[in-house]
N, CA, C and O atoms as CSV, one atom per row, in Angstrom:
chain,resi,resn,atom,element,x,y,z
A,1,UNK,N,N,19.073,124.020,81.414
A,1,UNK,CA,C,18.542,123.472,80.173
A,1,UNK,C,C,17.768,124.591,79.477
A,1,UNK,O,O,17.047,125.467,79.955
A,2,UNK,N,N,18.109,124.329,78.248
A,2,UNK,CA,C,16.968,125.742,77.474
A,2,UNK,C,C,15.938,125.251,76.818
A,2,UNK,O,O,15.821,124.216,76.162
A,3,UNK,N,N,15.087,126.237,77.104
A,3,UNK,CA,C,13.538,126.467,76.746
A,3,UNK,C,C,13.254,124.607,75.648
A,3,UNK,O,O,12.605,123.571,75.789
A,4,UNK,N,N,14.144,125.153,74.736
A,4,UNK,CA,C,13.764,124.241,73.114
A,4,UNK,C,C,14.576,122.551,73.439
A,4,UNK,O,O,14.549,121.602,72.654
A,5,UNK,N,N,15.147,122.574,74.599
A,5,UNK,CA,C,15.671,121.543,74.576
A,5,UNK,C,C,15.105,120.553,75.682
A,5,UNK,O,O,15.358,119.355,75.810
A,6,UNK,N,N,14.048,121.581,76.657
A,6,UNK,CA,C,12.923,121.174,77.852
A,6,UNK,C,C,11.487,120.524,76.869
A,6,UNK,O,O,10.884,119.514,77.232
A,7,UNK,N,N,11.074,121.394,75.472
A,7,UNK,CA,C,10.519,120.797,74.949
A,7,UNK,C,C,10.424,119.621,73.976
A,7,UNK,O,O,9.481,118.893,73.664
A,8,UNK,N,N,11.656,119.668,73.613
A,8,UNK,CA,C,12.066,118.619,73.139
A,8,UNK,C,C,11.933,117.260,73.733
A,8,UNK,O,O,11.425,116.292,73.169
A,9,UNK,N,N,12.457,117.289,74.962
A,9,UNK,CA,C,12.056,115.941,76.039
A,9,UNK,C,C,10.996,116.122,76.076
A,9,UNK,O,O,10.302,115.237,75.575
A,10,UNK,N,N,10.325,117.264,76.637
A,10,UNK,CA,C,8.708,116.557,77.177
A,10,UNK,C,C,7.860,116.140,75.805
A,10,UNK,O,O,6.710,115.737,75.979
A,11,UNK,N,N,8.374,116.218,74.469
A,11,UNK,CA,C,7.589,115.623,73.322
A,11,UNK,C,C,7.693,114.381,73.224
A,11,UNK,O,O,6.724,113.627,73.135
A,12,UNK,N,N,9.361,113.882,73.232
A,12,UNK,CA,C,9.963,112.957,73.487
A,12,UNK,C,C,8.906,111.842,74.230
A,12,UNK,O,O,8.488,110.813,73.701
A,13,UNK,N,N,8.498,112.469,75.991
A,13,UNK,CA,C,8.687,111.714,76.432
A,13,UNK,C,C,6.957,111.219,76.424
A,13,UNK,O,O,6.608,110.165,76.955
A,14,UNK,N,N,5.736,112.393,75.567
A,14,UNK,CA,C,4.910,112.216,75.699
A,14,UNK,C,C,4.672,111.159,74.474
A,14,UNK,O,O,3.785,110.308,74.524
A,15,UNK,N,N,5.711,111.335,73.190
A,15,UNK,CA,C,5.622,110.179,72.285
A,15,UNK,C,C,5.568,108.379,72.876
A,15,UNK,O,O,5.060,107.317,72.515
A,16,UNK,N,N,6.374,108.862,73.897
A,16,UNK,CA,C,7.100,107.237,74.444
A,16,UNK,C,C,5.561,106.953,75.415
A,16,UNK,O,O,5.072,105.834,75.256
A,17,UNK,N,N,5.049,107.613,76.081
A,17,UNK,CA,C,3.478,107.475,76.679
A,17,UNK,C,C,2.726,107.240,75.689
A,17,UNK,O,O,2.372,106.076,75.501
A,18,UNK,N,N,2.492,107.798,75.217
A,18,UNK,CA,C,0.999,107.140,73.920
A,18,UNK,C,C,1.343,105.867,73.544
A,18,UNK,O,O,0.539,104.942,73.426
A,19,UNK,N,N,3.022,105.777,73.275
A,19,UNK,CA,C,3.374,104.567,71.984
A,19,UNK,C,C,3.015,103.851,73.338
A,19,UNK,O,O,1.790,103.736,73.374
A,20,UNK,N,N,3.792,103.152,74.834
A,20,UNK,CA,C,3.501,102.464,75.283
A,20,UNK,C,C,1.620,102.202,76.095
A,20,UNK,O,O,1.310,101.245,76.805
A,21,UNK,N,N,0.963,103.018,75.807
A,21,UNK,CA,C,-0.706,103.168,76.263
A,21,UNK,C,C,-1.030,101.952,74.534
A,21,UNK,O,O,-1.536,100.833,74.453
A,22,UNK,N,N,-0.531,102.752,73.599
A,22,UNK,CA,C,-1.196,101.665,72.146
A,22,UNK,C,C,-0.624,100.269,72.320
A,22,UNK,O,O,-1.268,99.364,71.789
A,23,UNK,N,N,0.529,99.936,73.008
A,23,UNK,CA,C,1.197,98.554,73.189
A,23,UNK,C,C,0.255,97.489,74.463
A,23,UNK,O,O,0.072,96.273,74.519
A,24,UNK,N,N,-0.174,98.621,75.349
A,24,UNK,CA,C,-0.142,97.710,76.633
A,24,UNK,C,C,-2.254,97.620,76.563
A,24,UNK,O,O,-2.906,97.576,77.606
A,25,UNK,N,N,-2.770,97.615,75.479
A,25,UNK,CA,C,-4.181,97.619,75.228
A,25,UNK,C,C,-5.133,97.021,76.535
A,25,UNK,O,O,-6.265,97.407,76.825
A,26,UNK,N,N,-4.235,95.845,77.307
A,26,UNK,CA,C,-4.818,94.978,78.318
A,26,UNK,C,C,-5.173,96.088,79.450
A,26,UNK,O,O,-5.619,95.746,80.545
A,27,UNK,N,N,-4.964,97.294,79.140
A,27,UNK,CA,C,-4.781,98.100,80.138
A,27,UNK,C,C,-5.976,98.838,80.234
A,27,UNK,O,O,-5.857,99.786,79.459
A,28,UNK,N,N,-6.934,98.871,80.730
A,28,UNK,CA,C,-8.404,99.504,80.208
A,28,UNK,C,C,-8.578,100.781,80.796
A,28,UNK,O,O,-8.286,100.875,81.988
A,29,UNK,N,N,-9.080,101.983,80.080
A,29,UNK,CA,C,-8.867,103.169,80.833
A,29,UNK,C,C,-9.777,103.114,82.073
A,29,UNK,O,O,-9.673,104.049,82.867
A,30,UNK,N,N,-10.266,102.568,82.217
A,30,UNK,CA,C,-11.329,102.334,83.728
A,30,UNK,C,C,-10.015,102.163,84.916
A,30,UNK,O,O,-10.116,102.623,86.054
A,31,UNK,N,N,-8.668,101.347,84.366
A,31,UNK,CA,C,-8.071,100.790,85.306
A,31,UNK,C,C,-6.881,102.378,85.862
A,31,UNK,O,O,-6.397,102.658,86.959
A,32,UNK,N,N,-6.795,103.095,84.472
A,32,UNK,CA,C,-6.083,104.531,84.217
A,32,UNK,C,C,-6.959,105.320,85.512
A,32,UNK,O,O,-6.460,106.005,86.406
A,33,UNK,N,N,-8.217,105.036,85.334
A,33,UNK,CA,C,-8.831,106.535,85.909
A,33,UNK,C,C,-8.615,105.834,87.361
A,33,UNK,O,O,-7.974,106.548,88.132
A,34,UNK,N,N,-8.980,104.703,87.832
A,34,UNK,CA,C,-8.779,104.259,89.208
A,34,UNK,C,C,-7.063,104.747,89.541
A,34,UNK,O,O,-6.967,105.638,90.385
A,35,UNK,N,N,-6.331,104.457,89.208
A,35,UNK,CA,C,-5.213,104.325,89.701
A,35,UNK,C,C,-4.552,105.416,89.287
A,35,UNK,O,O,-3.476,105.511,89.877
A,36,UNK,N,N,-4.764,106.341,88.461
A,36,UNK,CA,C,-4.094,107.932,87.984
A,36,UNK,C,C,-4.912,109.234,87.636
A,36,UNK,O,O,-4.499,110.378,87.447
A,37,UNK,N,N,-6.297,108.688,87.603
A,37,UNK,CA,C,-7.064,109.875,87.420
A,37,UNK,C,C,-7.347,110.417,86.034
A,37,UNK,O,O,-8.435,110.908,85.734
A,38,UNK,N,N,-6.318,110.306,85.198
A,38,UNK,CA,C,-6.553,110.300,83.698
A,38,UNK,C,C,-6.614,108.995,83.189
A,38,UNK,O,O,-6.311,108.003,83.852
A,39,UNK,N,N,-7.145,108.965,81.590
A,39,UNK,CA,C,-6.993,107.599,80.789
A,39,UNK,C,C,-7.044,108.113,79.552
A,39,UNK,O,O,-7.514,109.249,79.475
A,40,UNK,N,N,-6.661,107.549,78.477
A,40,UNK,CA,C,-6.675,107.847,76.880
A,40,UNK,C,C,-7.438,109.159,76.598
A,40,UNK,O,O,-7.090,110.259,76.168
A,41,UNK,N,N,-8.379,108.733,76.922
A,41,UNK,CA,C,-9.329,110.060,76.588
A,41,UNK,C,C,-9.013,111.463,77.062
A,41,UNK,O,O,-8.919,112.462,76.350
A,42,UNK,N,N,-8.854,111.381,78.441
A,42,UNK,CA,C,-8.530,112.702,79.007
A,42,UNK,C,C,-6.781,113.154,78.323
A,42,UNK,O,O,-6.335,114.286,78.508
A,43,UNK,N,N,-5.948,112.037,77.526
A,43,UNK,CA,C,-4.945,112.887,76.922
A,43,UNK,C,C,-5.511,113.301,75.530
A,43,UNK,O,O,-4.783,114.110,74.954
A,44,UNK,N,N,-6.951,112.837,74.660
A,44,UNK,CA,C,-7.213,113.113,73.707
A,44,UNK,C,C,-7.468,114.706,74.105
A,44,UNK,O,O,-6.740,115.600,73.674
A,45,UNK,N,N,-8.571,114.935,74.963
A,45,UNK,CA,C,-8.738,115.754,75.328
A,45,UNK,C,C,-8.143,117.153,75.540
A,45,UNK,O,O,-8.618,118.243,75.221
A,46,UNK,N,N,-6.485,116.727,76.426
A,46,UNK,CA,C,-5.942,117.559,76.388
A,46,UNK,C,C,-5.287,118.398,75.226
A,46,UNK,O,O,-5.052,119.606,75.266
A,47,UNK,N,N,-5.044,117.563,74.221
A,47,UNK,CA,C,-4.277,117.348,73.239
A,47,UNK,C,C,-5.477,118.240,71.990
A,47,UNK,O,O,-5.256,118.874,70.958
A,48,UNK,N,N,-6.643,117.909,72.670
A,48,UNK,CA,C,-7.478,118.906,71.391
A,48,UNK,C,C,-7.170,120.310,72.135
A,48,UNK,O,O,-6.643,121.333,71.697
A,49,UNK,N,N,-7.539,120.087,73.050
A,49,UNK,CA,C,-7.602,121.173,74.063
A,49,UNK,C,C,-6.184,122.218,73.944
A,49,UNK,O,O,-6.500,123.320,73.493
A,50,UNK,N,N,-4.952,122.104,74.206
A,50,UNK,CA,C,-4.083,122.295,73.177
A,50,UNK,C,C,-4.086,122.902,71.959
A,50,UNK,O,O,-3.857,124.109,72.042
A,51,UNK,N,N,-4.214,122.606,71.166
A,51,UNK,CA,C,-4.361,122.661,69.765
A,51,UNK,C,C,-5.351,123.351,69.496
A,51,UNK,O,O,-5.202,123.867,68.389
A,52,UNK,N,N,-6.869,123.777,70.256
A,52,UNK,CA,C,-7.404,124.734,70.009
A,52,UNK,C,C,-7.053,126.157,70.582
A,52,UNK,O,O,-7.570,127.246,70.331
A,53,UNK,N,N,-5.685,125.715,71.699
A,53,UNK,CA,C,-5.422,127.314,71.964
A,53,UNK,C,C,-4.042,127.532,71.060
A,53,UNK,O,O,-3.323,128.477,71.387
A,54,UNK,N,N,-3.664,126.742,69.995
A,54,UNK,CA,C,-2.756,127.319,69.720
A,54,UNK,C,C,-3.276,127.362,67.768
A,54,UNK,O,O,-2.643,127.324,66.714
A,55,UNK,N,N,-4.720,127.455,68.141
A,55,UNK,CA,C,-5.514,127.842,66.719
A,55,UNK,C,C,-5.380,126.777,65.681
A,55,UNK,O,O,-5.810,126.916,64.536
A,56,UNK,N,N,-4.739,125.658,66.138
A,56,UNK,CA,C,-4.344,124.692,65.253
A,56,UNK,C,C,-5.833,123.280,64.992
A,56,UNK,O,O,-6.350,123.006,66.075
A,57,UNK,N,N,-6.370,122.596,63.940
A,57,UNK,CA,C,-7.397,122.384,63.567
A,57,UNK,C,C,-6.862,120.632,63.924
A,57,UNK,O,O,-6.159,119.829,63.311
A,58,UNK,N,N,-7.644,120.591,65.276
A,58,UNK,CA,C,-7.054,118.878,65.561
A,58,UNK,C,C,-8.683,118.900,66.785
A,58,UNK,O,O,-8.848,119.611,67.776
A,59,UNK,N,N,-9.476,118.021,66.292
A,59,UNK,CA,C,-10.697,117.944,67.201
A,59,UNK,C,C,-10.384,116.799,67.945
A,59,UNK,O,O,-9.538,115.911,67.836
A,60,UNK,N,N,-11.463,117.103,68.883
A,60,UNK,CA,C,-11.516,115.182,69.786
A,60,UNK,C,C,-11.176,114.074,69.336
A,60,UNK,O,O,-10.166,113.437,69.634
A,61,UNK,N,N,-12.375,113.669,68.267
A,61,UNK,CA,C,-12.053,112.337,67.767
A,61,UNK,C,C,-10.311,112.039,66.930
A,61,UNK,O,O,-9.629,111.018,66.848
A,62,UNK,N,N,-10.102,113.367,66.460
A,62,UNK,CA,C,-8.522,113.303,65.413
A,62,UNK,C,C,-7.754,112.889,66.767
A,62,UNK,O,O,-7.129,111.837,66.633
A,63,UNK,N,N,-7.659,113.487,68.053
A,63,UNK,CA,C,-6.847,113.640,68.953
A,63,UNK,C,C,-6.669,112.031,69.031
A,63,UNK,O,O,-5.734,111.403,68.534
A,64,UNK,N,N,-7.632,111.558,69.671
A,64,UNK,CA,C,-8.164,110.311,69.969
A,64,UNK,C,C,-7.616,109.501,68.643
A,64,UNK,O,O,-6.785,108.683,69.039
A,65,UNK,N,N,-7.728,109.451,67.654
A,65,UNK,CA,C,-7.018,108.973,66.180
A,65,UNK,C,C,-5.626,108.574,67.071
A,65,UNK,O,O,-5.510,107.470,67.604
A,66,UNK,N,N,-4.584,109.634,67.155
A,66,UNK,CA,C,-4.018,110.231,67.613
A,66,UNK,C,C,-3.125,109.263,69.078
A,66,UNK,O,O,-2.237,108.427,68.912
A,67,UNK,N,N,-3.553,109.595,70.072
A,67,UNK,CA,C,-3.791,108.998,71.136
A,67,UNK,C,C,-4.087,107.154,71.176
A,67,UNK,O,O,-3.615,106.407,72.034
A,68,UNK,N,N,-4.707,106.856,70.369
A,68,UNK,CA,C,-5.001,105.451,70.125
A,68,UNK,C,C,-4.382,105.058,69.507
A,68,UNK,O,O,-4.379,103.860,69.791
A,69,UNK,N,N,-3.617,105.253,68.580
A,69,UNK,CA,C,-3.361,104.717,67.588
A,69,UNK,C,C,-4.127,104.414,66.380
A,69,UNK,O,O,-3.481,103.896,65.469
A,70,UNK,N,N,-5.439,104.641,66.174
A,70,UNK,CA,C,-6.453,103.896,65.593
A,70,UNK,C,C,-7.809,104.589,65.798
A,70,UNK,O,O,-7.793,105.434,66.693
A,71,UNK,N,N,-9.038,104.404,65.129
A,71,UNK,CA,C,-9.939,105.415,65.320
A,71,UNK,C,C,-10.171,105.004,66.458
A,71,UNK,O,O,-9.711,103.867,66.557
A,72,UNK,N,N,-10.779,105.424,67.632
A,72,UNK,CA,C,-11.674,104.900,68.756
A,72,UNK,C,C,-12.253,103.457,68.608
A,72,UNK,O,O,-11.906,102.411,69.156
A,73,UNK,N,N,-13.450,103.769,67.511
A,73,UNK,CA,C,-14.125,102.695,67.787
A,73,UNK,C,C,-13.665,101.453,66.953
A,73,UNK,O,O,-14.499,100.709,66.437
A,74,UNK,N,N,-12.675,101.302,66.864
A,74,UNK,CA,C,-11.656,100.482,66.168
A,74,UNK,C,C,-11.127,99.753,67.389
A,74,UNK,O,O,-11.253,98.529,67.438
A,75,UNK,N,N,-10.474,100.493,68.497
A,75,UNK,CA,C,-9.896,100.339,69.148
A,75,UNK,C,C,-10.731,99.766,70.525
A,75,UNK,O,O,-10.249,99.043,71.397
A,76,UNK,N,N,-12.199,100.328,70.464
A,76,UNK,CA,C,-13.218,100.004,71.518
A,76,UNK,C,C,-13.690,98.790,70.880
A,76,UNK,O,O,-14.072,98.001,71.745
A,77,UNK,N,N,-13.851,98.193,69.346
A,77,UNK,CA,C,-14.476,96.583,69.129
A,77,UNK,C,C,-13.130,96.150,69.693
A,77,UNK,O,O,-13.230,96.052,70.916
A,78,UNK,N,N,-11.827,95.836,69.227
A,78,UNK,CA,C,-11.108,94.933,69.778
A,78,UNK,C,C,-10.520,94.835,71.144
A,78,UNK,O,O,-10.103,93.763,71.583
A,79,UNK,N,N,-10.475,96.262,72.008
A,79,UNK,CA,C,-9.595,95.964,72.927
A,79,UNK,C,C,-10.984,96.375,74.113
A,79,UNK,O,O,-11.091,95.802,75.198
A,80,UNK,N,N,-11.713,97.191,73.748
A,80,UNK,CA,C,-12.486,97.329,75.155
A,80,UNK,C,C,-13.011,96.267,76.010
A,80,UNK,O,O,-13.408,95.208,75.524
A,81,UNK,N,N,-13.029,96.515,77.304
A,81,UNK,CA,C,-13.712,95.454,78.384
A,81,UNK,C,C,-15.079,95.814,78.747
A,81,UNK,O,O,-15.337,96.971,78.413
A,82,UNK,N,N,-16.209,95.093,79.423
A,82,UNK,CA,C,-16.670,96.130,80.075
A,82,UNK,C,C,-16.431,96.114,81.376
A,82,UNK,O,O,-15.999,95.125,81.968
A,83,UNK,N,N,-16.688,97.167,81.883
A,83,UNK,CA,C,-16.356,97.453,83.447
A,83,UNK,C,C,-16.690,96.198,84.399
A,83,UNK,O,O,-17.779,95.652,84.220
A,84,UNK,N,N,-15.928,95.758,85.285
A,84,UNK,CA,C,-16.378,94.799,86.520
A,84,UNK,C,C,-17.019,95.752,87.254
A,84,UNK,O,O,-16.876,96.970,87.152
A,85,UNK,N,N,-17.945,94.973,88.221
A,85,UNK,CA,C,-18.335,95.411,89.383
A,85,UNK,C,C,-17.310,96.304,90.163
A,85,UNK,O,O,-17.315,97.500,90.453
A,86,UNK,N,N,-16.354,95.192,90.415
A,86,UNK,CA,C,-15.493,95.717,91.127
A,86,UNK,C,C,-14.275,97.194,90.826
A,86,UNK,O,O,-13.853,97.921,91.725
A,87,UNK,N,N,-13.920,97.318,89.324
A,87,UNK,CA,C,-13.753,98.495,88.967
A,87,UNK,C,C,-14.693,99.789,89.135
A,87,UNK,O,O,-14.315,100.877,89.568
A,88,UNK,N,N,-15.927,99.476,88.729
A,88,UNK,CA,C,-17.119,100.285,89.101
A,88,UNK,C,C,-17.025,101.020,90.523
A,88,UNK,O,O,-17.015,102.246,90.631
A,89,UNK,N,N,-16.970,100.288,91.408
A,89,UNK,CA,C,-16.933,100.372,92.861
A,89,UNK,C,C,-15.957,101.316,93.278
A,89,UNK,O,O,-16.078,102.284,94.029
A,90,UNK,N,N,-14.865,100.830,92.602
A,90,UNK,CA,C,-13.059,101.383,93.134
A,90,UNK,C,C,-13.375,102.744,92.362
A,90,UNK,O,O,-13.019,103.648,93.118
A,91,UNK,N,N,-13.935,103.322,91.084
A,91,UNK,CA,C,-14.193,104.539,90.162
A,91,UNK,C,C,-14.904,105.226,91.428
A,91,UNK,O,O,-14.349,106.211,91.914
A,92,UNK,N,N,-15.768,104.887,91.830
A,92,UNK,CA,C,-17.279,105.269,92.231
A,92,UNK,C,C,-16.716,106.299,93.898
A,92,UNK,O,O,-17.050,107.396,94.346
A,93,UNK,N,N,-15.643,105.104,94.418
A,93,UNK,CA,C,-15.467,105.267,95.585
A,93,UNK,C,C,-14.186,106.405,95.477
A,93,UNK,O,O,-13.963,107.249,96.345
A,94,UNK,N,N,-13.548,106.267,94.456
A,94,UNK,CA,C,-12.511,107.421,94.251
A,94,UNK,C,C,-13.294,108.819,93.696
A,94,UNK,O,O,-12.843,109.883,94.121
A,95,UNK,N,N,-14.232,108.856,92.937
A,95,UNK,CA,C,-14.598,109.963,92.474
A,95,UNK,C,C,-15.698,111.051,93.680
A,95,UNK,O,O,-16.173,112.175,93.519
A,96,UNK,N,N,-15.773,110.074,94.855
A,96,UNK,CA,C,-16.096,110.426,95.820
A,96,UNK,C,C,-15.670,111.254,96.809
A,96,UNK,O,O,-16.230,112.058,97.556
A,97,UNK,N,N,-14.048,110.710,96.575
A,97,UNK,CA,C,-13.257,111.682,97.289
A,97,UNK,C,C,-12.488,112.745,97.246
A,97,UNK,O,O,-12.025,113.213,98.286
C-alpha cells in the first residue's frame, strides 16, 4: 500500500471514530478512560497537538469543537454525567496501575 493511500484510511477511519464518539453521547469519557485509557479530550488533545507540529493554527478548545461535534460546554450541559462512585473507584484503581 502507498504512503497516500495508508493515509487516506487512517483519516477515513479517524472520521468514522469521532462521527461514532458524537452519536453514542451515552458514552461518558469517564467510561473511555476506564476501559481504553483515552476519551474525547485526549483526541482533542492530540489533534491540537498535531496541528501545532505541523504549524497549523487549531487550539484545544477548536480541536474539541472538532472532536465533539459542538463546543464543549454545549456538549457538557446536555450530555455530561457526573461520575458514580463506582466509576471513580474503577479510574482511581486503574490509574494506579
Amino acid at each position: 500500500m502507498d504512503e497516500n493511500t495508508q493515509v487516506e484510511l487512517e483519516a477515513a477511519a479517524f472520521r468514522r471514530l469521532i462521527s461514532h464518539l458524537q452519536k453514542h453521547t451515552e458514552v461518558q469519557n469517564i467510561d473511555l478512560m476506564i476501559v481504553a485509557d483515552f476519551c474525547r479530550n485526549c483526541l482533542a488533545k492530540w489533534y491540537a497537538a498535531e496541528a501545532l507540529e505541523k504549524r497549523i493554527s487549531v487550539d484545544y478548545e477548536q480541536a474539541r469543537e472538532i472532536v465533539y461535534g459542538m463546543p464543549y460546554s454545549e456538549w457538557r450541559d446536555k450530555f455530561q454525567k457526573d461520575a458514580t462512585p463506582e466509576q471513580l473507584a474503577a479510574y482511581a484503581l486503574k490509574t494506579k496501575s
